[in-house]
C-alpha positions in Angstrom: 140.1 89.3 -8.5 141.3 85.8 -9.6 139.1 83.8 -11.9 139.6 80.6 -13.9 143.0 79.3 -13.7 144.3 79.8 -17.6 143.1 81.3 -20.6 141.8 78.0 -22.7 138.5 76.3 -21.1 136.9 73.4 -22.9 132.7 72.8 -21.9 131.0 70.3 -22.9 127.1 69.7 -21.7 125.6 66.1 -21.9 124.3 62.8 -20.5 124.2 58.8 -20.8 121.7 56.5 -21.5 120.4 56.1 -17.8 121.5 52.2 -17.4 125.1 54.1 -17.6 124.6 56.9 -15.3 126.7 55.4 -12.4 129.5 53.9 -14.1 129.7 57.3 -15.9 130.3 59.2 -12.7 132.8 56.4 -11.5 134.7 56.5 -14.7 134.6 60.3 -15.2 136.2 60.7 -11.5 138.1 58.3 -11.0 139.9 57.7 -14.8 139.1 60.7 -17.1 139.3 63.8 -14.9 143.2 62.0 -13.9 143.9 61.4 -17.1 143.0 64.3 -18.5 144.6 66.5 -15.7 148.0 64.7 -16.2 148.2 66.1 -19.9 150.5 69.1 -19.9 148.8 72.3 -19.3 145.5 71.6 -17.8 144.8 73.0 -14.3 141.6 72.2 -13.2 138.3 69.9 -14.2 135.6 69.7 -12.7 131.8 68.1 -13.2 128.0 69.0 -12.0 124.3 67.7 -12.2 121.8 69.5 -13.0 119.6 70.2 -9.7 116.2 70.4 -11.6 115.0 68.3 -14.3 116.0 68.9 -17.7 116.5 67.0 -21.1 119.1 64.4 -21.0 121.9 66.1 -22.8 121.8 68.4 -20.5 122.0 66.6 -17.0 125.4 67.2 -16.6 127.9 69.7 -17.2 132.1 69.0 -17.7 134.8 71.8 -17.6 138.4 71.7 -18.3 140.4 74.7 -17.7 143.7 74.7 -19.2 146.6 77.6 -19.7 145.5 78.7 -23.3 143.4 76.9 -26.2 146.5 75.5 -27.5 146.5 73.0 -24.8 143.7 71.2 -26.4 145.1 70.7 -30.0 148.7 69.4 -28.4 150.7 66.5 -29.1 149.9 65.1 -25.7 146.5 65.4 -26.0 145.7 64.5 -29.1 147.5 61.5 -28.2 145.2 60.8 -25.6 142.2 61.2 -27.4 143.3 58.9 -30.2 144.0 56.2 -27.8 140.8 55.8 -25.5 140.8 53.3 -22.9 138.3 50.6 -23.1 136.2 51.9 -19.8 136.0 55.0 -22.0 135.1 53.3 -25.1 132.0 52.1 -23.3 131.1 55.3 -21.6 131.3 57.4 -24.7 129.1 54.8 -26.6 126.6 55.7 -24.0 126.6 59.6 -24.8 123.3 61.6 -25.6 123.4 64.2 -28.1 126.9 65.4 -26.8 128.2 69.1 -26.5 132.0 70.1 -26.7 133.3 73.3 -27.3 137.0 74.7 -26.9 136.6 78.4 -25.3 138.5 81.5 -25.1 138.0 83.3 -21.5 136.8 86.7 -22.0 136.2 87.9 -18.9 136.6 86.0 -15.5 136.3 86.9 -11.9 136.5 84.7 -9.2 137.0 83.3 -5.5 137.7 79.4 -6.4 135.2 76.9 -6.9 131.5 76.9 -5.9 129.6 74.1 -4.9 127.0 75.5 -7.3 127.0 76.2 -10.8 124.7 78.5 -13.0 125.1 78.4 -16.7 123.8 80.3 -19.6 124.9 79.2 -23.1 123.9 79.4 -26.8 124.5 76.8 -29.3 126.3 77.8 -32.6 123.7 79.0 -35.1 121.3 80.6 -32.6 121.0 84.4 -31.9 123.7 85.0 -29.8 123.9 88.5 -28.0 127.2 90.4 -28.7 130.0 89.2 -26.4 129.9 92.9 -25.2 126.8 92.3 -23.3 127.7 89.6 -21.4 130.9 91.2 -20.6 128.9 93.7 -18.8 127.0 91.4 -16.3 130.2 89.6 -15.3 131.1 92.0 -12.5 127.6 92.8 -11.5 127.1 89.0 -11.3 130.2 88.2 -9.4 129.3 90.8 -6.3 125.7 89.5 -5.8 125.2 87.8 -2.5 126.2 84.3 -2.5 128.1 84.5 -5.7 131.8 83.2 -5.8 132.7 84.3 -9.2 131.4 84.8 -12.8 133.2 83.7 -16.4 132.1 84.9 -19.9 133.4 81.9 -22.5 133.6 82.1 -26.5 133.9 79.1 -28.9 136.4 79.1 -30.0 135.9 77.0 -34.1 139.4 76.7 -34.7 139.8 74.0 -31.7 138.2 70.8 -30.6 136.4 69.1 -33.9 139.5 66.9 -34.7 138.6 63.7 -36.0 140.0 61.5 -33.1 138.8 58.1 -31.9 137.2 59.7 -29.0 134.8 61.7 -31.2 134.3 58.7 -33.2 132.9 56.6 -29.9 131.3 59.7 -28.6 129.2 60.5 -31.7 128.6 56.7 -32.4 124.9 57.0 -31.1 124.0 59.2 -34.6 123.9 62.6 -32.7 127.1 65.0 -33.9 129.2 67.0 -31.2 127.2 70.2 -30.6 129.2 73.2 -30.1 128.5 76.6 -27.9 129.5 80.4 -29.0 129.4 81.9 -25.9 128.4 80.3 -22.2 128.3 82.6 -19.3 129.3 80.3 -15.9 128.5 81.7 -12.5 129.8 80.2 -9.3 127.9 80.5 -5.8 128.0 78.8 -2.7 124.3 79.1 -2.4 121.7 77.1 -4.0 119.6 80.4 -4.1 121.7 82.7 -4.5 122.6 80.9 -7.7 119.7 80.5 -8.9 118.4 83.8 -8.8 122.0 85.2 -10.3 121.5 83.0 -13.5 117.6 84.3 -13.7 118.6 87.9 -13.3 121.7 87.3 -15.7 118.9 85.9 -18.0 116.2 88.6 -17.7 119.1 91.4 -18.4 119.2 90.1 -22.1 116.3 91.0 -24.5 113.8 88.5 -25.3 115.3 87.2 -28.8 118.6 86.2 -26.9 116.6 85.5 -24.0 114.8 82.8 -25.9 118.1 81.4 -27.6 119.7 81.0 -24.6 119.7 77.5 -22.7 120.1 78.0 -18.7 120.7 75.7 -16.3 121.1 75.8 -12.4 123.8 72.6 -11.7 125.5 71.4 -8.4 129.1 70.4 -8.5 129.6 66.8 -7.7 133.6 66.9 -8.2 136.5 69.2 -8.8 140.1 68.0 -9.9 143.3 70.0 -10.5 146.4 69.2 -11.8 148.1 68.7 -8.3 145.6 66.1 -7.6 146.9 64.3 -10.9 150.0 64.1 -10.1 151.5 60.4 -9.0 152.1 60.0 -5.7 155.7 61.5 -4.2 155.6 64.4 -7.0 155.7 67.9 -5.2 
């Protein structure tokens, strides 16, 4: 079964100050997902809001799948992120405590994009479970009822904590990048069906992962690939 489209996915989990929210969600559809989809090697971005309410950093969640974690230490994109535009000067100013992680795909299985998202993810330095584990709910996730598909992510610490003008903006509010070891992503097309995937995916862990674990139920506001960043006339 298809999954994510590439090897290299990068995650981040965040918010803006709430005077910013909408000119966030104009900028990151119409000027960052483009602009980052145009750089060699990434396939597909998308973004999501959380459904219930949560802590600011975590209202929305941003994914960039990309052919392999190279992609996001290349010339093309470093380039990019040295040289932020002034719309995302401003937008990144207004980040809360943000999360970025560059991921290996362990395991993926999948029937496209849902218009819900589940994820389960725990920050570097908490107890993690073994990546095993996880591994083992990905197929039993992916063939409940309403379920499109199901991803198991690692952090990848080699990638993603340049120091580029783009982190420099983004942690200009005094709260570092945060990064992720592993995240466990599961696609549905139902709300409830999602919900309950991510709760059972969360009760199959024992309680001192259960408790390290941050889990969020999310609906996906906008999905990108790199065909849609192409300019206009390009097949």
């Amino acid at each position: 079964m298809a999954g994510l489209l590439g090897t290299g996915v990068l995650v981040n989990w965040g918010g803006v100050v709430a005077e910013h929210e909408g000119d966030y969600n104009a900028w990151h559809s119409l000027e960052h997902m483009p602009e980052r989809l145009a750089v060699p090697g990434f396939r597909r971005g998308r973004r999501a809001v959380a459904v219930d309410e949560v802590p600011a950093h975590l209202k929305y969640f941003m994914m960039y799948e990309a052919d392999d974690t190279d992609v996001f230490i290349s010339p093309p994109y470093l380039a990019r992120l040295n040289d932020p535009t002034p719309w995302t000067q401003r937008i990144l100013s207004a980040y809360v405590v943000p999360s970025r992680t560059v991921c290996r795909v362990l395991e993926s299985r999948g029937r496209g994009v849902g218009g819900w998202l589940a994820t389960i993810h725990f920050d570097t330095g908490k107890t993690a479970p073994p990546a095993s584990r996880l591994a083992g709910l990905v197929d039993a996730v992916s063939q409940r009822p309403g379920i499109l598909g199901a991803h198991l992510l690692e952090g990848d610490p080699r990638h993603g904590q340049q120091p580029t003008k783009e982190k420099r903006f983004r942690e200009s509010r005094g709260d570092p990048d945060r990064t992720v070891s592993l995240a466990l992503l599961i696609d549905g097309f139902d709300e409830r069906a999602t919900r309950l995937a991510g709760e059972a995916a969360l009760g199959a862990l024992p309680p001192g992962e259960r408790e390290a674990a941050t889990h969020v139920l999310f609906q996906v506001q906008h999905v990108i690939s790199d065909r849609d960043a192409r300019p206009a006339g390009c097949p």
